[in-house]
C-alpha positions in Angstrom: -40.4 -15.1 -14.0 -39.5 -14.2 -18.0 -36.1 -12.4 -18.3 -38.5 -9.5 -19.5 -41.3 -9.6 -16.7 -37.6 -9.3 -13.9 -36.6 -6.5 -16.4 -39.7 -4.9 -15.7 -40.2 -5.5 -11.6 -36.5 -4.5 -10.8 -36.7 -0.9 -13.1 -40.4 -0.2 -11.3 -38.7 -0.7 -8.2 -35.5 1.5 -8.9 -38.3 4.1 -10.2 -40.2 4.1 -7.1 -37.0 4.3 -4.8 -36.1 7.1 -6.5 -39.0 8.7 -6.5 -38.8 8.6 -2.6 -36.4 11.5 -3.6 -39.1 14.1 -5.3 -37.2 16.7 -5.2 -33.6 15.2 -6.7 -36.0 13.3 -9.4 -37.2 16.6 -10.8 -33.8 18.4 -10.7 -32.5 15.2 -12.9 -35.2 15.4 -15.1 -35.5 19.0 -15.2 -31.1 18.8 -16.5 -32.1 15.9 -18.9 -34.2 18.1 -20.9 -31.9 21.6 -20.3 -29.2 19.7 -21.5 -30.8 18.4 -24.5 -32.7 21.3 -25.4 -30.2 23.7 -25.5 -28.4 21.9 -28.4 -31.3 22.1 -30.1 -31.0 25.9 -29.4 -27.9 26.3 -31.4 -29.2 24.7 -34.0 -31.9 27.2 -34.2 -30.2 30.0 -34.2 -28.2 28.9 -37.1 -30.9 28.4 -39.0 -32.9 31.7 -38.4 -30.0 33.3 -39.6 -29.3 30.9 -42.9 -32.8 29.8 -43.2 -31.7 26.1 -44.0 -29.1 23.4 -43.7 -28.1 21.3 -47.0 -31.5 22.1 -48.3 -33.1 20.8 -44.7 -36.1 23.1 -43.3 -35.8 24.2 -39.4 -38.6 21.6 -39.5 -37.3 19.2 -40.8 -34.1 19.6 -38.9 -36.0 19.7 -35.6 -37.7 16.4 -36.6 -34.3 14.7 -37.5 -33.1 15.9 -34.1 -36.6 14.6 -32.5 -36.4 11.8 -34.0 -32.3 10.9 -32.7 -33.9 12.2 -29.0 -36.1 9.7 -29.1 -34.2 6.7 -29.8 -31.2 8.5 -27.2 -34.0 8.9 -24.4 -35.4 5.1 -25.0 -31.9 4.0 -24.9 -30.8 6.0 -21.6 -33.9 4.6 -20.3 -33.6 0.9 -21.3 -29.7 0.6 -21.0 -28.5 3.9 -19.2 -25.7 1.8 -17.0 -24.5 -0.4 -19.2 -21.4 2.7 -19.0 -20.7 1.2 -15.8 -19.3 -1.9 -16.3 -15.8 -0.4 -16.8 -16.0 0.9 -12.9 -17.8 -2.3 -11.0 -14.4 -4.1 -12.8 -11.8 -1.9 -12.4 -13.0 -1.2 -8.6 -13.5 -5.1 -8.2 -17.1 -4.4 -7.6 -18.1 -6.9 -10.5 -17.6 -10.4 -8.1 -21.5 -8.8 -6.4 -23.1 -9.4 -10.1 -21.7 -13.0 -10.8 -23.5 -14.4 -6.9 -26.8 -13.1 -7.4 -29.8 -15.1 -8.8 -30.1 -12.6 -12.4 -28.4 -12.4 -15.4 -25.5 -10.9 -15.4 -25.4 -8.2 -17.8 -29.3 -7.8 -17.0 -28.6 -7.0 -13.2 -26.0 -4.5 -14.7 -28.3 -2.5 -16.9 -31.4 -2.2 -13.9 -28.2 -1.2 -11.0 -30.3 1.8 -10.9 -32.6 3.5 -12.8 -31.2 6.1 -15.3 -33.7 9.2 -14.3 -32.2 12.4 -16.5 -33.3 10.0 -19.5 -36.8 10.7 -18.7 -35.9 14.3 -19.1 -34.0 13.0 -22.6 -36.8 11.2 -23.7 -39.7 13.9 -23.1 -37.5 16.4 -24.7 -37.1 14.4 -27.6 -40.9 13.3 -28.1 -41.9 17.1 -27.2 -39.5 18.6 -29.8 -40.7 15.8 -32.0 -44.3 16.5 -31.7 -43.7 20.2 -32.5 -41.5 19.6 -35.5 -44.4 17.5 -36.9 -46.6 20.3 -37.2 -43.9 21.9 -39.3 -43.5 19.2 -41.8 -45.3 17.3 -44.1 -45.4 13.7 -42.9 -48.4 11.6 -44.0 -48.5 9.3 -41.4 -50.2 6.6 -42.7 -50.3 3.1 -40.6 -47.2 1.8 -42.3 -45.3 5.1 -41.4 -46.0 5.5 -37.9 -44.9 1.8 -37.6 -41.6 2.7 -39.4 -41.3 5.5 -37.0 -41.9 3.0 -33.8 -39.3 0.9 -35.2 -37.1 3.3 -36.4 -37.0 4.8 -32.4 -36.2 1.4 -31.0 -33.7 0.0 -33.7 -31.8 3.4 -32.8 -31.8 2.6 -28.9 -30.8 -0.9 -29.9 -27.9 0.3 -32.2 -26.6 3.3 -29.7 -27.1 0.7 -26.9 -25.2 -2.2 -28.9 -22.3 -0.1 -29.5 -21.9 1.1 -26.0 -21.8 -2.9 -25.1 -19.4 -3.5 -27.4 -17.2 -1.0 -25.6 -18.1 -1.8 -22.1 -17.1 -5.7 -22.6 -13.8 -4.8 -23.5 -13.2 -3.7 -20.1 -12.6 -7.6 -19.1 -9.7 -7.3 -21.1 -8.2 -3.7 -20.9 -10.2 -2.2 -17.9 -10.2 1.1 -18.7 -12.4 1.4 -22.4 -13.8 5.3 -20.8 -12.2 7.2 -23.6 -13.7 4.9 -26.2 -17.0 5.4 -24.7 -16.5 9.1 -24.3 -15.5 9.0 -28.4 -18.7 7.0 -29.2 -21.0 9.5 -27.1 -18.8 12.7 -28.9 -19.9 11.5 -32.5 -23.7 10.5 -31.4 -24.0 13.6 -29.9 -22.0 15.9 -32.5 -23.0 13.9 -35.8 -26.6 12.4 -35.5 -28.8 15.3 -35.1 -28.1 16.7 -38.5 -28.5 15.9 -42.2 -25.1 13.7 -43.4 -25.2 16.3 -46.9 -23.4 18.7 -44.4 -20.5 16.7 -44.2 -18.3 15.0 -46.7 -17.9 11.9 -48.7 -15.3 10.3 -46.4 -17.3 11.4 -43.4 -21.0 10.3 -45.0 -19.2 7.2 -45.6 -17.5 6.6 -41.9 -20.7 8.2 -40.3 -22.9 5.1 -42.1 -20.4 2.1 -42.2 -17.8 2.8 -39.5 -19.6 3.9 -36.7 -23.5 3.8 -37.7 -24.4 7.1 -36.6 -27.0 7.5 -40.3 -28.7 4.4 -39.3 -30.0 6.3 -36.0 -32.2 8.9 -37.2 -31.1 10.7 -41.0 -31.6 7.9 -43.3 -34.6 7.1 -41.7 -35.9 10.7 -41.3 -35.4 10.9 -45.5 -37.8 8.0 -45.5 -40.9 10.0 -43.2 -39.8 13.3 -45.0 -39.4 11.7 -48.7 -35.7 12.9 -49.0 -34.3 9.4 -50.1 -33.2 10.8 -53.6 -30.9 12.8 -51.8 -29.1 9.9 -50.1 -25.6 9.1 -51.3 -26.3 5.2 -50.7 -29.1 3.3 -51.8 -32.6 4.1 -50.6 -33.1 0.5 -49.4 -30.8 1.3 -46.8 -33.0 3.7 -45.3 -35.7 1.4 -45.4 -34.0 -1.2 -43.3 -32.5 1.4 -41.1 -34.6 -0.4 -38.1 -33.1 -3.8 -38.8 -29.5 -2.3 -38.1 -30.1 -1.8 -34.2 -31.1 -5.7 -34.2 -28.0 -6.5 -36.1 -25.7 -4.3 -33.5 -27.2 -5.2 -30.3 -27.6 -9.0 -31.3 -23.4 -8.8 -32.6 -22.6 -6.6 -29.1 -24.6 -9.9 -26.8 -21.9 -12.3 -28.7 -19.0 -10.2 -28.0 -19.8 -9.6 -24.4 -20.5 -13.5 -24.2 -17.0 -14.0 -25.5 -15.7 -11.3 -23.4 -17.2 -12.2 -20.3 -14.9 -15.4 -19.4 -11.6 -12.7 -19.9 -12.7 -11.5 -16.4 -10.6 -11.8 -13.2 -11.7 -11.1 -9.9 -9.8 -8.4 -8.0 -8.9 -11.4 -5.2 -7.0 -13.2 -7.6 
């Protein structure tokens, strides 16, 4: 069986185990999409009063903040545990992974399946769907691939970086507060338009950690807000490629990470 096709057959089995659990499922779903709607809420309540953020529509907020849902949900849902890496190692639970028939960091992401991203994910696509009635998007057949790719270069990127992080734990065990940083900046940074901020922060927020690359330079691109940009356009059309270059530099360092670990028995 393909590395993909095991990916597959051990998340449809964690889905169906918990489903076994109906009524836990929904209450994790149902707190996936509370959670990420209500920061949505804020959001517009600022802007009923104001009427617009840097220039940027409720609309076209709410589809900036659709569009960083969506690549958050598909990331929760195709890497949600990579975050516990740090705990199998410092706990010594990591020796179970390195004795077992599938890749290592593969059996690590499909431990158990992440179900609060659904309720990420459908919040994301729902808010979205509605924010693309409320903007002028001509969704022609090289946009809505752009879009595609946009959504899952973002869960590559936010994924990549999390890796990064968690494969330090081999050397340091404890990298939580790093991850709890990274998380902070997603969540406080990538659902609205860079103009709010800064030079230095526009700068750190695109180069330092990628947060632009996500969902704002991309949304200028569907929106046609590039001459805005403080950085060349062609950026925001390669935003997709960034989440390949990320995850495919996080595989190296966990790789070269990987041989730092010692088991707890020794």
């Amino acid at each position: 069986m393909t590395t993909l096709g095991l990916y597959i057959a051990l998340m449809s089995a964690g889905l169906k185990g918990e489903l076994q659990y109906r009524l836990n499922f929904v209450i994790w779903v149902a707190m996936g999409v509370i959670y990420q709607l209500t920061g949505f809420v804020f959001i517009w309540v600022l802007l009923s009063r104001f009427q617009e953020l840097a220039g940027w529509s409720l609309g076209e907020v709410a589809f900036l903040y659709g569009l960083r849902l969506l690549g958050h949900g598909l990331q929760l849902l195709g890497f949600g545990y990579i975050h516990m890496l740090e705990i199998y190692v410092r706990e010594g639970l990591f020796d179970r992974f390195l004795v077992r028939p599938v890749p290592v960091l593969l059996h690590i992401i499909v431990s158990r399946f992440p179900v609060g991203a659904i309720g990420d994910f459908g919040s994301g696509l729902v808010l979205f769907l509605v924010a693309n009635s409320l903007v002028a998007v001509d969704w022609s057949p090289p946009a809505l691939a752009f879009a595609s790719l946009t959504v899952i270069g973002a869960a590559l990127l936010e994924a990549g970086l999390k890796l990064m992080v968690a494969s330090l734990s081999f050397r340091f065990l404890s990298t939580r507060s790093i991850v709890f940083v990274v998380d902070d900046v997603f969540n406080n940074f990538g659902n609205y338009p860079l103009k709010i901020f800064g030079g230095v922060a526009q700068f750190v927020l695109t180069f330092g950690i990628p947060v632009a690359f996500i969902a704002y330079l991309p949304a200028t691109v569907l929106l046609g807000r590039t001459s805005e940009l403080a950085v060349s356009p062609v950026l925001a059309y390669l935003a997709p490629l960034a989440g390949a270059m990320v995850f495919g530099l996080a595989l190296l360092v966990w790789r070269h990470e990987l041989p730092s670990y010692q088991s707890a028995g020794h």
